[in-house]
Each structure stands twice: as C-alpha cells, then as structure tokens.
C-alpha positions as CSV (number, residue, x, y, z in Angstrom):
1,X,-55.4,-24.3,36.1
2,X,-52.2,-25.4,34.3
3,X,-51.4,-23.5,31.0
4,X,-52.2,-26.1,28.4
5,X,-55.8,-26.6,30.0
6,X,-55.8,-22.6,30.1
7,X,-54.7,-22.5,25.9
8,X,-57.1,-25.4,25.5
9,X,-60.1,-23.3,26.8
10,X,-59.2,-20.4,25.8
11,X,-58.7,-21.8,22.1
12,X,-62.0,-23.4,22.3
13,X,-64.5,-20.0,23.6
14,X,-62.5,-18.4,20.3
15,X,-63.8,-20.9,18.4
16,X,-67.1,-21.3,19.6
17,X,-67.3,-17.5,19.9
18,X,-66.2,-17.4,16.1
19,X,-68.8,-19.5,15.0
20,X,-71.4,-18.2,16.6
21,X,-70.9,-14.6,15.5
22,X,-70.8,-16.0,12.0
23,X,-73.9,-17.9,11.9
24,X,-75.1,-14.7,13.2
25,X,-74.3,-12.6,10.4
26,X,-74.9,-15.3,8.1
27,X,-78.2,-15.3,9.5
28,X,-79.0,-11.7,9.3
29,X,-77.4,-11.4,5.8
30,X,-79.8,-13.5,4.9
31,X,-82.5,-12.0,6.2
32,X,-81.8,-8.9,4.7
33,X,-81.4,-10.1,1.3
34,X,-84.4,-12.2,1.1
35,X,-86.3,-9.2,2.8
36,X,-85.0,-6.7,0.2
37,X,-86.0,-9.3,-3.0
38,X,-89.3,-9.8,-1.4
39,X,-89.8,-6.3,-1.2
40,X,-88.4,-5.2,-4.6
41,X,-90.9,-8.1,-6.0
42,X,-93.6,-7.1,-4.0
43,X,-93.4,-3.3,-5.2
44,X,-93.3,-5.0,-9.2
45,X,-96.4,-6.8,-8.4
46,X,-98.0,-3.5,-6.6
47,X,-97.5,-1.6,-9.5
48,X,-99.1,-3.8,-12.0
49,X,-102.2,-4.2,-9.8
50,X,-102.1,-0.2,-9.8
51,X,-102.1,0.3,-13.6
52,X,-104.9,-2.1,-13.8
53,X,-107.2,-1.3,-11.2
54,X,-107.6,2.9,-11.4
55,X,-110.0,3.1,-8.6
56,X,-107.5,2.0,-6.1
57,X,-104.6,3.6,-7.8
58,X,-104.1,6.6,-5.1
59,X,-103.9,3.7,-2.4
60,X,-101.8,1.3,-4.3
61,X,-99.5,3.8,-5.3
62,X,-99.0,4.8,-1.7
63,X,-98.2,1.6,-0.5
64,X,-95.6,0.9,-3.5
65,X,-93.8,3.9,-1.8
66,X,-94.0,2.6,1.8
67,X,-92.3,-1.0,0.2
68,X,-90.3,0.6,-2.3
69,X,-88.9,2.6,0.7
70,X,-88.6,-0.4,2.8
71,X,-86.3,-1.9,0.8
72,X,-83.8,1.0,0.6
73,X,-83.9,1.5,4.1
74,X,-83.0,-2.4,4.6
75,X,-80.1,-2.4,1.8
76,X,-78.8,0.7,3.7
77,X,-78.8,-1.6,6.8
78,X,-77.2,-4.1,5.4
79,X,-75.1,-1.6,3.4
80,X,-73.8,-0.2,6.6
81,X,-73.8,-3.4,9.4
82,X,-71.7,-5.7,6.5
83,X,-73.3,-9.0,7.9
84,X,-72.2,-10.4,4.5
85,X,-68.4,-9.3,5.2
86,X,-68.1,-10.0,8.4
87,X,-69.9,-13.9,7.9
88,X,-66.9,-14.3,5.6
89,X,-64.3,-12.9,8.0
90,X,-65.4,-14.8,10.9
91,X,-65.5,-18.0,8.8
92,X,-61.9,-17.3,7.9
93,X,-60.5,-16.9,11.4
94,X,-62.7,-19.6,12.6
95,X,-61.0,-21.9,10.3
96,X,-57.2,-20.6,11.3
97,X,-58.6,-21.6,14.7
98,X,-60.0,-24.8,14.4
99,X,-56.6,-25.5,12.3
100,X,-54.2,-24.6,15.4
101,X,-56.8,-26.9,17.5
102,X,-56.2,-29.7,15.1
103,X,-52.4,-29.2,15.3
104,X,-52.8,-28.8,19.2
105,X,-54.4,-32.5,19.3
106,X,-52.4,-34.1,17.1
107,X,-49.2,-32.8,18.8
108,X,-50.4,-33.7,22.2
109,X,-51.7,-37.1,21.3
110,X,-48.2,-38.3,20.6
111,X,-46.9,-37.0,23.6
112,X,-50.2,-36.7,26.1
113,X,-49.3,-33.1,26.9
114,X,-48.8,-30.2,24.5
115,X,-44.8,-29.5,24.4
116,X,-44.7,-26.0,23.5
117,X,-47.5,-24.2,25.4
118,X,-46.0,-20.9,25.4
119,X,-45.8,-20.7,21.0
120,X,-49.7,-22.2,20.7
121,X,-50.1,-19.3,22.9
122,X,-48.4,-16.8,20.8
123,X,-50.2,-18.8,17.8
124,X,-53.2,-17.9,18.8
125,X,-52.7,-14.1,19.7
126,X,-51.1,-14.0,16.1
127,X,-54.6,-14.9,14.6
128,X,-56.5,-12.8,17.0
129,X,-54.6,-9.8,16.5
130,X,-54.1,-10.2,12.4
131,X,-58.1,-10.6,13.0
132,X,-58.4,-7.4,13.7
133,X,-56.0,-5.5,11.6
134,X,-57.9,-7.5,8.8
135,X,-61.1,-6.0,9.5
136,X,-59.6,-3.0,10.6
137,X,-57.6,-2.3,7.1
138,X,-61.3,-3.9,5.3
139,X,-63.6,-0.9,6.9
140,X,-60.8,1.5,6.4
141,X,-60.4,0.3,2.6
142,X,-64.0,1.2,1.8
143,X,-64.2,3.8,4.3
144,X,-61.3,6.6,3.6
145,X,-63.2,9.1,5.4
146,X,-63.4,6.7,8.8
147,X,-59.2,7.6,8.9
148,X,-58.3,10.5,11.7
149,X,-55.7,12.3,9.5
C-alpha cells in the first residue's frame, strides 16, 4: 500500500469514526434530556393527581419519589458521561477532517496524485493530537480535582 492510499484510508476511518461517535452522543444526549423532561413532567402531573385523590395519596406519593429520583440519577449521568460536550467536540474535529479531505481532493485532482504526502500526514496528526489536548484541557477545566498535583 503506497502512502497516499495509506493517508487516504486512514483520513477516511477518522472521519467516519468521528461521525459516528458524535451521532452517538448526540443520540444519547438526547435521550437523556427528553428522559429527564418527561420525568420532571411526569412527577408535576403525579403530584397534582396526589393532592386530589387522598385515598391513593400514600401510593402516589411513593411513586413521585421513584420518578422524581429517576430524573436526578439520569441528569447525574448525563452530568458525568458529557454526551452534550463531546457531540460538539466530535463535530468540530470531524469538520477539520473532512476539510483536510476536501483540500486532499482538490490538490490531487489537479495533479492525479497527492504531492505532499508526508505534510497531509503531519496535517492530520496535528488535528488528532490538538483533539485530545482539547478535551484533555475541557475535563481538566471543569474538573480541577481530576489534576495529579
């Protein structure tokens, strides 16, 4: 395997791997959000029915602690997983990848072959590794205590 078809696949598993892990978290971001305003709604609702129906109160009130509950325990997850974040992140190096793609194609369809291999290379392990110290320096950020000092 020469080393542009080697940049070429390896640029496009980034990319697909990019946008699948931020449909992913797009997805369960989602999820959790919808799941937490059903919930919060849900435990309203409960606790009208409650205050009007006093035989069923004990029951009632039990289960508006089991949602009400719920729905801490989910914002913790998403509190602590960052779906939301890391959708957004993703997206962003995504996009610096498909951008080097698009400058990849458009230099090698003057030419037919892609001139400078070995600097689309280093291209790409510059957005990989700035990918990282992104997140990296993001967690750290809102997590002082996370630092080994």
């Amino acid at each position: 395997m020469s080393k542009e078809d080697n940049l070429k696949e390896e640029l496009q598993n980034q990319i697909s791997n990019f946008d699948r892990e931020s449909r992913k978290h797009k997805d369960l971001f989602r999820l959790l959000r919808y799941t937490t305003l059903v919930l919060t709604g849900s435990a309203t609702v409960l606790a009208s029915v409650a205050l009007t129906y006093a035989d069923i109160q004990s029951w009632l009130n039990m289960i508006i602690v089991v949602v009400t509950a719920s729905a801490g325990v989910i914002t913790s997850i998403e509190g602590l997983r960052k779906p939301a974040e890391l959708w957004i992140h993703e997206r962003n190096v995504l996009y610096e990848l498909k951008d080097l793609q698009r400058e990849i194609n458009y230099q090698a369809a003057a030419t037919g072959t892609i001139q400078d291999t070995d600097n689309y290379f280093q291209q790409l392990q510059q957005i990989l590794g700035s990918s990282k110290e992104k997140w990296t320096k993001q967690v750290l950020a809102k997590n002082p205590s996370n630092t080994n000092d």
